[in-house]
C-alpha positions in Angstrom: 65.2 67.6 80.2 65.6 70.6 78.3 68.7 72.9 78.4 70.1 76.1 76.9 73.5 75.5 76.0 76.1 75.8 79.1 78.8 78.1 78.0 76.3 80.5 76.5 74.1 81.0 79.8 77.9 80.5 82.0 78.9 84.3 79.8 74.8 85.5 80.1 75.5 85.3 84.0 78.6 87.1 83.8 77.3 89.9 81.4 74.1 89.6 83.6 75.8 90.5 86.6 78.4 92.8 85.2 75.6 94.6 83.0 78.3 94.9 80.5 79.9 92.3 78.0 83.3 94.0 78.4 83.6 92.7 81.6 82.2 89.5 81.4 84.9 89.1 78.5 87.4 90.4 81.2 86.4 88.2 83.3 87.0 84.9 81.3 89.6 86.5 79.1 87.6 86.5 76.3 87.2 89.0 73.2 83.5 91.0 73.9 82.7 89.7 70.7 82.9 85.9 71.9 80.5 86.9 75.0 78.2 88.8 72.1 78.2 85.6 70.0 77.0 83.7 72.6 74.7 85.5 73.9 72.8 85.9 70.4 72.8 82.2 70.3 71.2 81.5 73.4 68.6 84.2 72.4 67.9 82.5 69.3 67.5 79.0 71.8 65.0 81.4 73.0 63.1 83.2 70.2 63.4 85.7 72.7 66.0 89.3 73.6 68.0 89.3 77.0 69.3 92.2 77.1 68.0 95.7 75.4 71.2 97.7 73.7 70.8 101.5 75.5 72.9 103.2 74.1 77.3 101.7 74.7 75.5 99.9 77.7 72.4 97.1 78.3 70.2 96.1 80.1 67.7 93.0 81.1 64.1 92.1 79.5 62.1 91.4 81.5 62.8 87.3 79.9 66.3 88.3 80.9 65.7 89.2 84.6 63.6 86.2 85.0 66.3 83.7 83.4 69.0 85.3 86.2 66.8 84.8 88.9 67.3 81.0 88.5 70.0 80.6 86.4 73.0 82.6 88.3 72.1 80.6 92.2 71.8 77.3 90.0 75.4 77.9 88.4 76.4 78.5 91.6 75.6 75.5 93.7 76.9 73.7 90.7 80.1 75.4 91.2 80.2 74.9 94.9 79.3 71.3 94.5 82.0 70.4 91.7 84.5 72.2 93.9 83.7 70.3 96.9 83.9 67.2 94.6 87.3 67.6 93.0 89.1 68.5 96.4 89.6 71.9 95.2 90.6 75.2 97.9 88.9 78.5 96.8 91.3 81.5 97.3 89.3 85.1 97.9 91.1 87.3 95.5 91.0 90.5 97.7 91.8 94.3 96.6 92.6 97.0 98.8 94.7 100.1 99.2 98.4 99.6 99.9 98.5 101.9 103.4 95.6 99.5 104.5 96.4 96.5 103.5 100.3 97.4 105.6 98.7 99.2 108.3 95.6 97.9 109.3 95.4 94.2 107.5 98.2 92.2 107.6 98.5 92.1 110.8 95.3 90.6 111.4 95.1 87.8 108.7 96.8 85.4 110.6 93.6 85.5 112.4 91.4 85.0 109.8 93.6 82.4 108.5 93.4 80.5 112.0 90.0 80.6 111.7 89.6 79.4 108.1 92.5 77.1 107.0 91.0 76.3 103.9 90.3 79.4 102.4 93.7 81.0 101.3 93.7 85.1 100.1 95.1 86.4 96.7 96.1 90.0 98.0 96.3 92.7 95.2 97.0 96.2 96.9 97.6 99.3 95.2 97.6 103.2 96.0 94.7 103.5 94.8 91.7 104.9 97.1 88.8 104.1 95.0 89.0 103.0 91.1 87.8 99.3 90.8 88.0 99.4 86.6 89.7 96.5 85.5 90.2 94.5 88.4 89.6 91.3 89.0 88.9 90.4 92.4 85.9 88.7 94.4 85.7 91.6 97.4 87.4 95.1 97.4 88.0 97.7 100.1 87.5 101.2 99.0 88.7 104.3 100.4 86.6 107.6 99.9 87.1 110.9 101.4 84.4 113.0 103.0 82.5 112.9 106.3 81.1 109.2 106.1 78.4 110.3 108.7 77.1 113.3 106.2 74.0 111.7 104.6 74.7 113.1 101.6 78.1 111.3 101.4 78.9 109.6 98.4 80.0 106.4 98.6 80.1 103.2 96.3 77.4 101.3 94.9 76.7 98.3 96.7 78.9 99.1 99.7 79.0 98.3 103.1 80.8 100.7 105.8 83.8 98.9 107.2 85.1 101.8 109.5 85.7 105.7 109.4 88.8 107.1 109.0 89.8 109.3 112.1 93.0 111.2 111.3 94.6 113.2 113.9 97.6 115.6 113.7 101.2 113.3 115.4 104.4 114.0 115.6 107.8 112.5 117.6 107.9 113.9 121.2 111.2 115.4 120.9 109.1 118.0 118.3 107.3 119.1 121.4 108.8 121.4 124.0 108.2 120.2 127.1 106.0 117.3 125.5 102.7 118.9 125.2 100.4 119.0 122.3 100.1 122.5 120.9 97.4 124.8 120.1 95.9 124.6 116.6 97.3 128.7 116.3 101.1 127.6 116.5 101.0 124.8 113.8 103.2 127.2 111.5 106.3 126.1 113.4 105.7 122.8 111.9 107.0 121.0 109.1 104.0 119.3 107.6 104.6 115.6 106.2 101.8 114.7 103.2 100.6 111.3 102.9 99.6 111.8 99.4 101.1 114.4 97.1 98.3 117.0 96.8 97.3 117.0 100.8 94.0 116.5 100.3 93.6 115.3 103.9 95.1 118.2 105.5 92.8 120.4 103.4 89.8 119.1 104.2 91.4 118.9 108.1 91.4 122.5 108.2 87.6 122.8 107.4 87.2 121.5 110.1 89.9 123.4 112.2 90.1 127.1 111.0 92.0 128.3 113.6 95.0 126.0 112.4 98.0 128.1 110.9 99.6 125.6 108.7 102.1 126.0 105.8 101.2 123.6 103.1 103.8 124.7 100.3 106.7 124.0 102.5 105.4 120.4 103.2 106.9 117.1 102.8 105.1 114.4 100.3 105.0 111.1 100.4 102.3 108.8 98.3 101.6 106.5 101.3 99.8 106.5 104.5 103.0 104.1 105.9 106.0 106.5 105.0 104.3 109.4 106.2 103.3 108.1 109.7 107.4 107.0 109.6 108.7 109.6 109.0 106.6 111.7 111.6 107.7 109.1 113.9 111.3 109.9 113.2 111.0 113.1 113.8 111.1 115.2 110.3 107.2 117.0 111.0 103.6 116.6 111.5 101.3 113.9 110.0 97.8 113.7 109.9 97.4 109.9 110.4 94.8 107.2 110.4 94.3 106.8 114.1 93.4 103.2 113.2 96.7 102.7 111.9 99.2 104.0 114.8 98.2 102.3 117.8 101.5 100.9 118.0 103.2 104.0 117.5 100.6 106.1 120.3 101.6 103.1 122.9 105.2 102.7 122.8 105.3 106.4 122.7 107.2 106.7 119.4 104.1 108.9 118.4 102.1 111.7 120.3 99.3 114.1 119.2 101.4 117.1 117.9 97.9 119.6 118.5 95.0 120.2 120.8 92.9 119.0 118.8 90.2 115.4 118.8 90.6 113.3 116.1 88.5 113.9 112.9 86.3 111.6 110.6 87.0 112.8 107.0 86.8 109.5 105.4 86.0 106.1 105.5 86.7 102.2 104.0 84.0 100.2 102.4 83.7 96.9 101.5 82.5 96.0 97.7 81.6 92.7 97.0 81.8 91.7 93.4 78.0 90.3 92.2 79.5 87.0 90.8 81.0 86.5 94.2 78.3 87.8 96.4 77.1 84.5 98.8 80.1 82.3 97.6 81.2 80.8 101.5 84.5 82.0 101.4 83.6 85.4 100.4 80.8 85.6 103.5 83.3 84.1 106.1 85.7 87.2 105.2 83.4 89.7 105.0 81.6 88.5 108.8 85.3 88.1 110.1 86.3 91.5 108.7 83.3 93.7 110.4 83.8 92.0 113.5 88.0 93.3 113.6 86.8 96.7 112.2 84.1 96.8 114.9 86.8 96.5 117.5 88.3 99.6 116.9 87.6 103.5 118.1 89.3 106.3 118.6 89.0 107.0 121.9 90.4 103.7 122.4 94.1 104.8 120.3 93.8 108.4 121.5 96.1 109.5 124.2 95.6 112.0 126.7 95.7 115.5 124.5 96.1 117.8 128.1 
């Protein structure tokens, strides 16, 4: 039986599927010149070039494309197998957004953890809405603004749609004379609450609502989805919140739509699977159990009467 050498084809997978030896060295915290060596030496195994240096990037020969194809499910199942062998649990290293992973996430782990017992989560959440660079993580979940049902919507490469983002305008009921919602005209005796610091939301909200007098400078900023929607609660202004993430607040009444107005899809979550992790078990059980709780939701459903 003839084979390459192991560690050199384990970092041509990794470069393979990164398309970049920075982040296969990243990924087994390893100089780039280690992943370079070895990936000259199993092209002189060869007699043959893997990859083709475009300019700072590469890319796949055609040999190299047809080594992947086998080599990267093979090194897989060997994986798999060795795992199962040695008794050892795989944990789903998992990135997402801090408001979503507070808001819309935690709360529904201990499902997924019922479900599968043997498949524990690394969580890594941040505020960011959409850089990946530099992480390290199996599966991601992305935030990007813009109308996710314009076709022209940008959205990450090798995505798939978990759920739109429907923000609405809330506030406390005591801001609300005689507990009705106002017309988008009188917003300017509102204090505005931010959820990020440049209110991007709230901008691209009034595209879609011209008739809305707001005052933006006067505004309160917070860099979180979560402290915004509590301090609307408590009464200090108007949020424009993730209708996703205040069902709570809508039922108990806590929260109330502070304008006449339907909720509006200016964004949306997507789920980014990591190519090195892409058909591993515990990655597919998430992602299944994940569009099946994001396919639960609509806003109609966390949407009070606006009369």
């Amino acid at each position: 039986m003839k084979l390459p050498p192991l560690t050199a084809l384990t970092y041509f997978n990794a470069a393979a599927s990164h398309m970049s030896f920075k982040s296969a060295a990243m990924e087994y915290h390893v100089t780039e010149g280690a992943i370079s060596r070895q990936i000259k030496l199993l092209e002189d195994y060869y007699g043959l070039p893997l990859f083709d240096r475009v300019g700072r990037g590469v890319q796949l020969t055609d040999i190299g494309r047809r080594l992947l194809a086998v080599s990267h499910p093979a090194m897989q199942d060997i994986s798999q197998v060795s795992e199962e062998i040695l008794g050892y649990t795989p944990a789903l290293t998992l990135s997402v957004t801090t408001s979503f992973a507070i808001r819309w996430l935690m709360s529904r782990l201990a499902d997924f953890e019922s479900i599968y017992p043997n498949y524990p989560i690394n969580l890594q959440a941040d505020g960011k809405t959409h850089q990946r660079e530099g992480r390290r993580s199996d599966v991601s979940i992305v935030y990007m603004l813009g109308d996710p049902y314009d076709s022209k919507a940008v959205i990450p490469d090798n995505s798939q749609f978990i759920m739109a983002e429907w923000l609405m305008p809330v506030c406390s009921p005591a801001l609300l004379a005689g507990g009705k919602p106002k017309r988008p005209s009188e917003m300017e005796q509102f204090k505005l609450i931010f959820n990020e610091l440049t209110g991007r939301d709230w901008r691209l909200w009034l595209k879609f609502v011209p008739e809305a007098k707001v005052l933006l400078d006067t505004a309160i900023r917070f860099e979180h989805d979560d402290t915004a929607i509590q301090a609307a609660a408590a009464g200090h202004g108007v949020a424009l919140a993730n209708m996703a993430y205040i069902g709570k607040e809508l039922q108990e009444g806590r929260l109330v739509p502070a304008v006449r107005s339907a909720p509006i899809a200016i964004g949306a979550h997507y789920l980014v699977i990591e190519p090195n992790s892409a058909g591993l078990p515990y990655v597919e059980a998430f992602r299944s159990w994940l569009l099946e709780r994001a396919a639960e939701f609509s806003p109609e459903k966390s949407n009070t009467s606006q009369e």
